[in-house]
Biopython code that builds the backbone (N, CA, C, O; Angstrom):
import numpy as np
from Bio.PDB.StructureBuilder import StructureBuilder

atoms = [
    (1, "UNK", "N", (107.301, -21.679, -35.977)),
    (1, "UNK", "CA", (108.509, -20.892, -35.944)),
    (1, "UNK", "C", (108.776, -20.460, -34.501)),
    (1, "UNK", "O", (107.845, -19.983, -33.853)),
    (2, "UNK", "N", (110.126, -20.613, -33.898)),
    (2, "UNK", "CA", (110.320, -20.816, -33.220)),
    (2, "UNK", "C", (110.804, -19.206, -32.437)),
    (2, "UNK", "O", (112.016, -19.054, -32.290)),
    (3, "UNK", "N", (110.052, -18.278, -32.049)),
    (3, "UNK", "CA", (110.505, -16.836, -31.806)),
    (3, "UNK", "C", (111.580, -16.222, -30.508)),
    (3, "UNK", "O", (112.099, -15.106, -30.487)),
    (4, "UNK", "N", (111.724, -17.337, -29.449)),
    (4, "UNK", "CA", (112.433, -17.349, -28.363)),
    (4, "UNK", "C", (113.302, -18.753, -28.454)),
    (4, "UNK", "O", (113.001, -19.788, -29.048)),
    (5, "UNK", "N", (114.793, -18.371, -27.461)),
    (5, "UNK", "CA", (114.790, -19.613, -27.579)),
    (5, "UNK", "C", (116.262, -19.168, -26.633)),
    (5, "UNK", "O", (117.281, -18.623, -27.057)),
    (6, "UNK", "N", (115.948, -19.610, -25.260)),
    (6, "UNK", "CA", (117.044, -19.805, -24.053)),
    (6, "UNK", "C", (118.252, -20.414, -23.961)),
    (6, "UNK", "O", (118.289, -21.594, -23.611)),
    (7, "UNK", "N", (119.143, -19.883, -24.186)),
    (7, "UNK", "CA", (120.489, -21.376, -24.297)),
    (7, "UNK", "C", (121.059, -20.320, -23.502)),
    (7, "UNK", "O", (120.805, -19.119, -23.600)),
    (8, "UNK", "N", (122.251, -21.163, -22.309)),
    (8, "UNK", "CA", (123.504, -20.339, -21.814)),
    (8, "UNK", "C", (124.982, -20.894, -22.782)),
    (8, "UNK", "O", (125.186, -22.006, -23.269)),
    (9, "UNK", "N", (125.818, -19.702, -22.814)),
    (9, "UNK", "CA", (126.501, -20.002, -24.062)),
    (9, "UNK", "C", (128.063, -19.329, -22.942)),
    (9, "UNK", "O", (128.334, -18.250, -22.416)),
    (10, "UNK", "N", (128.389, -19.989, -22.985)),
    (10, "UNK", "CA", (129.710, -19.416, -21.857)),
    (10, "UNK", "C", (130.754, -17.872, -22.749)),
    (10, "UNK", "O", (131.113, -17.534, -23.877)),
    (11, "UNK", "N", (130.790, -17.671, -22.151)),
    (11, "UNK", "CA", (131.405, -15.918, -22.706)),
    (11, "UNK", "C", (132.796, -15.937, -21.626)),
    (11, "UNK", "O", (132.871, -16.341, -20.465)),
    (12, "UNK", "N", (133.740, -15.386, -22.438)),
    (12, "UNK", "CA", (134.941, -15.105, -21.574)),
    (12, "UNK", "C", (135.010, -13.978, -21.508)),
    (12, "UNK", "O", (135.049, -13.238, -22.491)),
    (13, "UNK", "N", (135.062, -13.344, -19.462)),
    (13, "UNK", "CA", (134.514, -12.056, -19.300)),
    (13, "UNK", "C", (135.997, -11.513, -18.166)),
    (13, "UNK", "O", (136.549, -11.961, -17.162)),
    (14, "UNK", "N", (136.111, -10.616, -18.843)),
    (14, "UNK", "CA", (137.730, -10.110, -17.655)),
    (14, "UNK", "C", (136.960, -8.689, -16.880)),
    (14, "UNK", "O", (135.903, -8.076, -17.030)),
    (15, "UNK", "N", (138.118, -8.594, -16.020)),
    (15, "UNK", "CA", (137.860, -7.406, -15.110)),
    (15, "UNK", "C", (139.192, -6.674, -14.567)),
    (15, "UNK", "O", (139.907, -7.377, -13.852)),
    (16, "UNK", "N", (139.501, -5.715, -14.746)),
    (16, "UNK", "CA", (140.752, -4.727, -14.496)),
    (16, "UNK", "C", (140.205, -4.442, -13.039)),
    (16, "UNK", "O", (138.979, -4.506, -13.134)),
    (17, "UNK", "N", (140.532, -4.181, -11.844)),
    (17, "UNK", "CA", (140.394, -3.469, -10.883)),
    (17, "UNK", "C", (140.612, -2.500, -10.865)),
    (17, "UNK", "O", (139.805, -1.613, -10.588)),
    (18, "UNK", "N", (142.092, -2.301, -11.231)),
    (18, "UNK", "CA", (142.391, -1.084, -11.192)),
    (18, "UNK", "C", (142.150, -0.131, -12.076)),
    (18, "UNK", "O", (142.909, 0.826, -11.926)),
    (19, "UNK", "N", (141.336, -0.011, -13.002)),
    (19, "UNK", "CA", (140.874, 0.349, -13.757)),
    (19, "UNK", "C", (138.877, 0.567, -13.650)),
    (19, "UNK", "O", (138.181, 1.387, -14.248)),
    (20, "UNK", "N", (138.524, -0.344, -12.821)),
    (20, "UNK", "CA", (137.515, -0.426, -12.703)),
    (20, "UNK", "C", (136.450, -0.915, -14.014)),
    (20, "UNK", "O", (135.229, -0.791, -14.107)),
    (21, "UNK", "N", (137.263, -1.400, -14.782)),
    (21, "UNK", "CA", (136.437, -1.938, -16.411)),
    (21, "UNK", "C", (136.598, -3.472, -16.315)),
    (21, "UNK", "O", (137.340, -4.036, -15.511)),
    (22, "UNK", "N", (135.756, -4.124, -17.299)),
    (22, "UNK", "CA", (134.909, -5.252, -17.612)),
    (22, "UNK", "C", (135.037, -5.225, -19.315)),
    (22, "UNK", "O", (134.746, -4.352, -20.133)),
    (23, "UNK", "N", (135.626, -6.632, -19.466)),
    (23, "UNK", "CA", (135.276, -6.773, -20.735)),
    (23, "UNK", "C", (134.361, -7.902, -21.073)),
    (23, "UNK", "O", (134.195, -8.653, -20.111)),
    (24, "UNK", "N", (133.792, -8.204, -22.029)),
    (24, "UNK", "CA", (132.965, -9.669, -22.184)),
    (24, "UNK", "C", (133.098, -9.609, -24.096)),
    (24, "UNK", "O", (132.521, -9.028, -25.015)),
    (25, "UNK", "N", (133.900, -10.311, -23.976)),
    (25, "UNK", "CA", (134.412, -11.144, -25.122)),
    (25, "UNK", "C", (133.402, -11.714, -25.812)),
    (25, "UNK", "O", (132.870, -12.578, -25.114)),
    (26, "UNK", "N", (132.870, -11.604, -26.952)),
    (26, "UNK", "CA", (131.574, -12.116, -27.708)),
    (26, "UNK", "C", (132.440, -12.776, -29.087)),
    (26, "UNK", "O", (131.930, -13.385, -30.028)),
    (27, "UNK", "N", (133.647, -12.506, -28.923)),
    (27, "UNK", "CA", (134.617, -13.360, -29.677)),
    (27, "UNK", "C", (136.231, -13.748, -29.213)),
    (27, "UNK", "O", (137.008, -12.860, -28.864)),
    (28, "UNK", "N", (136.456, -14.580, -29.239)),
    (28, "UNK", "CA", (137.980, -14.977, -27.774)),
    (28, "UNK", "C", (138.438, -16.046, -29.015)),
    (28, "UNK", "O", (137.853, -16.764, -29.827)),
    (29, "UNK", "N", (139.787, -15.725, -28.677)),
    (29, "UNK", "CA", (140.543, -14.517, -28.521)),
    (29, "UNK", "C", (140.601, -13.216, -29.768)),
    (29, "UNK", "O", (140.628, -13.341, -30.992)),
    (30, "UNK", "N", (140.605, -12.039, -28.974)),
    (30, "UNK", "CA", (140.297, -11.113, -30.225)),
    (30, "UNK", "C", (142.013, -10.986, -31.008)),
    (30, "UNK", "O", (142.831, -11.012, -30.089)),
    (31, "UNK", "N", (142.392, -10.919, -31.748)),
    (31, "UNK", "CA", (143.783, -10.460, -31.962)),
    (31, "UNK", "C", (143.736, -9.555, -32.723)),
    (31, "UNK", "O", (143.023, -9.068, -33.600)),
    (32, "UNK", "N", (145.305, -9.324, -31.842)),
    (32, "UNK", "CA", (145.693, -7.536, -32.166)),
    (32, "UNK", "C", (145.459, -6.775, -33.432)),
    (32, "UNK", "O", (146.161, -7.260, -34.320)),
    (33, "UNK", "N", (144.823, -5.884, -33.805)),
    (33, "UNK", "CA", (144.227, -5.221, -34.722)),
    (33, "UNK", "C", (143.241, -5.754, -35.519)),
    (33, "UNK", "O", (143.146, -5.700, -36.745)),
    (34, "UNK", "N", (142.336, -6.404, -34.514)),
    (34, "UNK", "CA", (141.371, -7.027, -35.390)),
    (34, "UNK", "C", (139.401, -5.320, -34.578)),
    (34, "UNK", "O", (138.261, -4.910, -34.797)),
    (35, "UNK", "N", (140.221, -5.253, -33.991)),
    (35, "UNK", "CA", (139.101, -3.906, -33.686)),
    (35, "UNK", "C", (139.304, -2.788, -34.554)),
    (35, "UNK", "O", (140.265, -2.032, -34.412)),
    (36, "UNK", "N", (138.442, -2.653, -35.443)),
    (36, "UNK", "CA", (138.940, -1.457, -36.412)),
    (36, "UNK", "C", (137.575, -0.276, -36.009)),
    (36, "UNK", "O", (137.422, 0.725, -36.709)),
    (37, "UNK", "N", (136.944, -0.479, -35.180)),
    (37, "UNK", "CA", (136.150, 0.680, -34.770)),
    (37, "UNK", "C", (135.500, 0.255, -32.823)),
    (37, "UNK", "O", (135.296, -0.810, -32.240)),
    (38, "UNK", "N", (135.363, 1.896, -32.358)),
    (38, "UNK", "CA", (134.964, 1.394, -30.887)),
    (38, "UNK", "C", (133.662, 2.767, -30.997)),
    (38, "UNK", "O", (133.475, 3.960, -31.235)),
    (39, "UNK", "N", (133.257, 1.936, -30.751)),
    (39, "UNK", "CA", (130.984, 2.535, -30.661)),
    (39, "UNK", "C", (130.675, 2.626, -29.549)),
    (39, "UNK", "O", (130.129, 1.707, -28.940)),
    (40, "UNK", "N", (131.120, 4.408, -28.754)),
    (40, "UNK", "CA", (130.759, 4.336, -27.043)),
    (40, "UNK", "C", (129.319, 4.349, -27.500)),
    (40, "UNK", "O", (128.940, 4.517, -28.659)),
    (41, "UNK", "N", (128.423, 4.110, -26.224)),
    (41, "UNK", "CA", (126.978, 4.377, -26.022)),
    (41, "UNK", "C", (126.788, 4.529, -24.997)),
    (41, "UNK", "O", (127.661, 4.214, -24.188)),
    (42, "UNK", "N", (125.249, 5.222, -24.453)),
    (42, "UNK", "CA", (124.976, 6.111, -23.169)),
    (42, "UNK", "C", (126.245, 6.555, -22.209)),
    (42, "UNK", "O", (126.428, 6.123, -21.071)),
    (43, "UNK", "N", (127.275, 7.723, -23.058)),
    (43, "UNK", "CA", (128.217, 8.513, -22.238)),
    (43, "UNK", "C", (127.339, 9.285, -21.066)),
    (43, "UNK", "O", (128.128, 9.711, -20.223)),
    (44, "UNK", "N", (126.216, 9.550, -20.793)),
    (44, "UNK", "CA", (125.722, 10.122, -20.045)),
    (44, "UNK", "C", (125.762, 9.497, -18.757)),
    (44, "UNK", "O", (126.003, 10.213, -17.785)),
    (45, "UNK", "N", (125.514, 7.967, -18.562)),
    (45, "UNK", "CA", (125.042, 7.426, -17.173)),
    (45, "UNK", "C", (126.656, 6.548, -17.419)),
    (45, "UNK", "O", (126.958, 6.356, -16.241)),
    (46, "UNK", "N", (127.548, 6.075, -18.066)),
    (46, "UNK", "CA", (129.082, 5.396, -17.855)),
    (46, "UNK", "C", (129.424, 5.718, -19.196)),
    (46, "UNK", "O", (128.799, 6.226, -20.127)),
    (47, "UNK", "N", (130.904, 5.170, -19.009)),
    (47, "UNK", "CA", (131.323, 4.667, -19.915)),
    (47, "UNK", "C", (131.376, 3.442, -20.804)),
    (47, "UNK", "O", (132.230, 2.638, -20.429)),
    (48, "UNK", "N", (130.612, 3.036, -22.013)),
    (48, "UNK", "CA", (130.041, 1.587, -22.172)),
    (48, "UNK", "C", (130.944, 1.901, -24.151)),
    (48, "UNK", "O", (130.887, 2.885, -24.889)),
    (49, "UNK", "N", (131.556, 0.731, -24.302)),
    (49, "UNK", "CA", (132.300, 0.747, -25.645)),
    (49, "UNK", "C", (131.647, -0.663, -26.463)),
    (49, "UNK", "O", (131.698, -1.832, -26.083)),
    (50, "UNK", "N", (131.242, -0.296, -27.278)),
    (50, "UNK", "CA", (131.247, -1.757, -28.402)),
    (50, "UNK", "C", (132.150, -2.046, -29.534)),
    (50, "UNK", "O", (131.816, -1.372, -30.509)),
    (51, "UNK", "N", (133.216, -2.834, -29.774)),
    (51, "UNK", "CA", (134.749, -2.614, -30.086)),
    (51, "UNK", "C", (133.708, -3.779, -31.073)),
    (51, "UNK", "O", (133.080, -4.790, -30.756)),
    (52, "UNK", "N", (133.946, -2.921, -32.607)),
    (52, "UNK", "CA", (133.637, -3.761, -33.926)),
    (52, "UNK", "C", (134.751, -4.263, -34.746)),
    (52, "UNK", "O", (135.834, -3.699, -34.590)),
    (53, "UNK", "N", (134.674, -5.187, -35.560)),
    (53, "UNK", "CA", (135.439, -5.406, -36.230)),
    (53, "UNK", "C", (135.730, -4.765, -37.615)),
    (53, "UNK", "O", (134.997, -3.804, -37.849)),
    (54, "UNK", "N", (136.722, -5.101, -38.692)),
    (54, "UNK", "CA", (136.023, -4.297, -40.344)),
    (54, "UNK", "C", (134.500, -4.848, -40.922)),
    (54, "UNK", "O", (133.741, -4.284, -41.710)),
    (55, "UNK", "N", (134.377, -5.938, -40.345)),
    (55, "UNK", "CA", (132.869, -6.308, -41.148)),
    (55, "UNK", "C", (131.684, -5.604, -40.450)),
    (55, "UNK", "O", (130.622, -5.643, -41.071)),
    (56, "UNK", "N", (131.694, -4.934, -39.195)),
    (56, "UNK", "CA", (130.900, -4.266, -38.638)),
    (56, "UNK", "C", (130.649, -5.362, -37.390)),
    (56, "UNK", "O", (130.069, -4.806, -36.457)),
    (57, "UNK", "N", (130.878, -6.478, -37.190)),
    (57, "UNK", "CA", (130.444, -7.120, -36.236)),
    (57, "UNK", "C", (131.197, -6.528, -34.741)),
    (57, "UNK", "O", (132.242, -5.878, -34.688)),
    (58, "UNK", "N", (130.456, -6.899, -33.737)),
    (58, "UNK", "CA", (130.888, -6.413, -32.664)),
    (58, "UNK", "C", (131.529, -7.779, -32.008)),
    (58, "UNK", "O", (130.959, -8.860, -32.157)),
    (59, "UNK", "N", (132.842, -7.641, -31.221)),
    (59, "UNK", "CA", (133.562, -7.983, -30.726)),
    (59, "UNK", "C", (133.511, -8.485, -29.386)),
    (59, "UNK", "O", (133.794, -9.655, -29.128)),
    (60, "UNK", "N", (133.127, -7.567, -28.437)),
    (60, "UNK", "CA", (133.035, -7.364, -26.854)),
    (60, "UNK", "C", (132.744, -6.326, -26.523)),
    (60, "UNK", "O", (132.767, -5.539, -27.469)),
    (61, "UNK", "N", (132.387, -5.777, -25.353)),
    (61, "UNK", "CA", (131.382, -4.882, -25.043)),
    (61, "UNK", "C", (132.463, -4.507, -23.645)),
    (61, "UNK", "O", (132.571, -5.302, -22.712)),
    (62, "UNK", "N", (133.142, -3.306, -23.683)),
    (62, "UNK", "CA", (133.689, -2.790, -22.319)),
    (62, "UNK", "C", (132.807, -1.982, -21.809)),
    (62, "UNK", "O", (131.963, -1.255, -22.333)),
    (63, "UNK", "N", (133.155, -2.231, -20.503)),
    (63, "UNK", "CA", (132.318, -1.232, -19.143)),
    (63, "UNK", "C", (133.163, -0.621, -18.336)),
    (63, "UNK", "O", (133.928, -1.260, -17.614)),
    (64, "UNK", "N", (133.117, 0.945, -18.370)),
    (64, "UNK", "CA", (134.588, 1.281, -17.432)),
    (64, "UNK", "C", (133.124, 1.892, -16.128)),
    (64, "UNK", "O", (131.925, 2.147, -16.239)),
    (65, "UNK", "N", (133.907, 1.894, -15.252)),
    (65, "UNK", "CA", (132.784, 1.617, -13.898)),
    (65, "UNK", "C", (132.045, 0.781, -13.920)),
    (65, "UNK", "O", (130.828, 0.951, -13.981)),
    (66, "UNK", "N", (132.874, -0.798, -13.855)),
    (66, "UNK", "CA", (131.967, -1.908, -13.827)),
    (66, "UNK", "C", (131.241, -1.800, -12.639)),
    (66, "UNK", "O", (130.019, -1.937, -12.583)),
    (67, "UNK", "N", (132.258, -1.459, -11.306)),
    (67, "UNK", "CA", (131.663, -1.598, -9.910)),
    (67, "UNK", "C", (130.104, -0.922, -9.809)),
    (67, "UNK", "O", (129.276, -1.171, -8.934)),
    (68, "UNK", "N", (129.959, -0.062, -10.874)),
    (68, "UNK", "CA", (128.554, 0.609, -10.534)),
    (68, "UNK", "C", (127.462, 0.177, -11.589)),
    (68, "UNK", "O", (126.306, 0.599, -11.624)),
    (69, "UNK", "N", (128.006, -0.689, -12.393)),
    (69, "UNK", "CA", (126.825, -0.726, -13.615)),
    (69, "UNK", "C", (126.884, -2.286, -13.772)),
    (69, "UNK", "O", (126.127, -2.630, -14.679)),
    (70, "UNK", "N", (127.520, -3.319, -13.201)),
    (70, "UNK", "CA", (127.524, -5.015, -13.668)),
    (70, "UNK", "C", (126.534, -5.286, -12.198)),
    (70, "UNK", "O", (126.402, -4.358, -11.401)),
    (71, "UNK", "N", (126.052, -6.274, -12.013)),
    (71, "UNK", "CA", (125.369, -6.950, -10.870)),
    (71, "UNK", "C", (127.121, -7.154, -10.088)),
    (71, "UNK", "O", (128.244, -7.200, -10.590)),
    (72, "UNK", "N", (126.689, -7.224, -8.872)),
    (72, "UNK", "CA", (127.968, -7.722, -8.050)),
    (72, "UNK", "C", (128.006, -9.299, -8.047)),
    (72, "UNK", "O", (129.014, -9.567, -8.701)),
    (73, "UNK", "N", (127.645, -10.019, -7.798)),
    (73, "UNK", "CA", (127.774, -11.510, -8.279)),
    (73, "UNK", "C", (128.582, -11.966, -9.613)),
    (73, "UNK", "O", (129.311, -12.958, -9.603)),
    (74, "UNK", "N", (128.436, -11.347, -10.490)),
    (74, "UNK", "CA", (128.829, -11.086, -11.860)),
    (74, "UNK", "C", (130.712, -10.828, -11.308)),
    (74, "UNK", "O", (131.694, -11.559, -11.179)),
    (75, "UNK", "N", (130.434, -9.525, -11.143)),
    (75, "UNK", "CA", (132.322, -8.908, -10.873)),
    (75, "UNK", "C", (132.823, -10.696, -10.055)),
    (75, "UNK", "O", (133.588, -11.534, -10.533)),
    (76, "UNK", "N", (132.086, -10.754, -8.803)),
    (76, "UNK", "CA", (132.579, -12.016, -8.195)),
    (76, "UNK", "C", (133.138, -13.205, -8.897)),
    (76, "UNK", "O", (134.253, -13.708, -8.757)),
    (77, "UNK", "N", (132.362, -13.489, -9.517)),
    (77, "UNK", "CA", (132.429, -14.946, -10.791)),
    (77, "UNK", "C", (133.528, -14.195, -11.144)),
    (77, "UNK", "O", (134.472, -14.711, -10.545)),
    (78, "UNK", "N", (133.883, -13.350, -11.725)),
    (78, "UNK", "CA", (134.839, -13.278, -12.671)),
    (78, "UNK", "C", (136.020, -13.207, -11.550)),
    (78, "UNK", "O", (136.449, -14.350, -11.385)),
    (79, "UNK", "N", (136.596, -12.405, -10.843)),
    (79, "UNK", "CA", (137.337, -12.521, -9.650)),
    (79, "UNK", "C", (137.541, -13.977, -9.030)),
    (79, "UNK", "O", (138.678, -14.308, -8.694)),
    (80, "UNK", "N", (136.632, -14.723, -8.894)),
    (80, "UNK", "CA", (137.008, -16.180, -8.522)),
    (80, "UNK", "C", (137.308, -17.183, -9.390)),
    (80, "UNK", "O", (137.539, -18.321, -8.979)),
    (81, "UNK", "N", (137.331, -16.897, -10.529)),
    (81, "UNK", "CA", (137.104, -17.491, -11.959)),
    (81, "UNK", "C", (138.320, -18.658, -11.880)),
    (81, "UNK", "O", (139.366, -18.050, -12.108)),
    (82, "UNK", "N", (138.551, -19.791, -11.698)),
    (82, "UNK", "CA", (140.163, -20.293, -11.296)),
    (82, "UNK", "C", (139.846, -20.735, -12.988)),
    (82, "UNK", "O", (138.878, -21.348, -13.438)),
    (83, "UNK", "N", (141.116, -20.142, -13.750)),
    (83, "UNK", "CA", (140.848, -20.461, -15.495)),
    (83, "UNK", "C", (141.315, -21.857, -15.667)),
    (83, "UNK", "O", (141.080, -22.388, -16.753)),
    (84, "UNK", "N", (142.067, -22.664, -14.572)),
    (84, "UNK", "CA", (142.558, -24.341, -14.911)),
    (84, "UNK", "C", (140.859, -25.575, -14.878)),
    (84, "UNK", "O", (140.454, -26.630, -15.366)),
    (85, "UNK", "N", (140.610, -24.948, -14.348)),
    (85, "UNK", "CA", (138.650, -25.562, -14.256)),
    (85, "UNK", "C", (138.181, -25.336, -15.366)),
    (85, "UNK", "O", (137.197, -26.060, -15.518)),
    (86, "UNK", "N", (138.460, -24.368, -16.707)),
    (86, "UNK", "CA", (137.771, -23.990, -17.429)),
    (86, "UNK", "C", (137.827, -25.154, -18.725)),
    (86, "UNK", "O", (138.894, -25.665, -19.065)),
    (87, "UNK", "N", (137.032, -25.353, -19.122)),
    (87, "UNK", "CA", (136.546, -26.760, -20.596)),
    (87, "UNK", "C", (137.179, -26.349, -21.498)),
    (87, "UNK", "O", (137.298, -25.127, -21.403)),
    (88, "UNK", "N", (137.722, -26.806, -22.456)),
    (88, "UNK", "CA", (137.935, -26.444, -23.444)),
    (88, "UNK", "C", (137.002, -27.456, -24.863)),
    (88, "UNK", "O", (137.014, -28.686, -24.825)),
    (89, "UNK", "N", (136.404, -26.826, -25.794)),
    (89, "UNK", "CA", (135.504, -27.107, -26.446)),
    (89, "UNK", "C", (136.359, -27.690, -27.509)),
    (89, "UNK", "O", (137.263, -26.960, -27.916)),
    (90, "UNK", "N", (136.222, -29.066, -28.120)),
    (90, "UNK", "CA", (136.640, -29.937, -28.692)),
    (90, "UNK", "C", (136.244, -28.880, -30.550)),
    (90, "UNK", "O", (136.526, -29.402, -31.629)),
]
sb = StructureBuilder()
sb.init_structure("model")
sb.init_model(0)
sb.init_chain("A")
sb.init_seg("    ")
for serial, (resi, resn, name, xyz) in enumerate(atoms, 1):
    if name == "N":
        sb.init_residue(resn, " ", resi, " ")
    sb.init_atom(name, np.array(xyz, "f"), 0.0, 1.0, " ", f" {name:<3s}", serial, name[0])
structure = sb.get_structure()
């Protein structure tokens, strides 16, 4: 039985500047009123949201003060991201 198991799985991840938030999409595209609950966690050190659906599954994961809580390489990728390069999965 197999207890680990490494795969990279491409995630569609946005970034507001002006806002300073990060989203990462764990389902794309979400549509409109499909978030029927948002689950902040550790309000103490940011602002971090887990936006569920009605079945309880989670959606995407926002970060408001990405600049202080994502790796900077990370914000970059997404900022250089040119979306006409991007695959589309058959």
């Amino acid at each position: 039985m197999t207890m680990f198991t490494e795969v990279k799985i491409p995630l569609v991840c946005t970034y507001d500047s002006e806002a300073n938030a990060a989203y990462i999409y764990l389902q794309h595209p979400v549509a409109a009123g499909t978030c029927e609950q948002v689950v902040p966690f550790d309000p103490e050190h940011g602002m971090f949201n887990l936006d569920l659906n009605a079945g309880g599954r989670i959606l995407g994961l926002e970060i408001v003060g990405a600049r202080e809580h994502l790796p900077p390489a990370l914000l970059q990728a997404i900022l250089n991201h040119d979306p006409s390069q991007t695959q589309s999965t058959p």
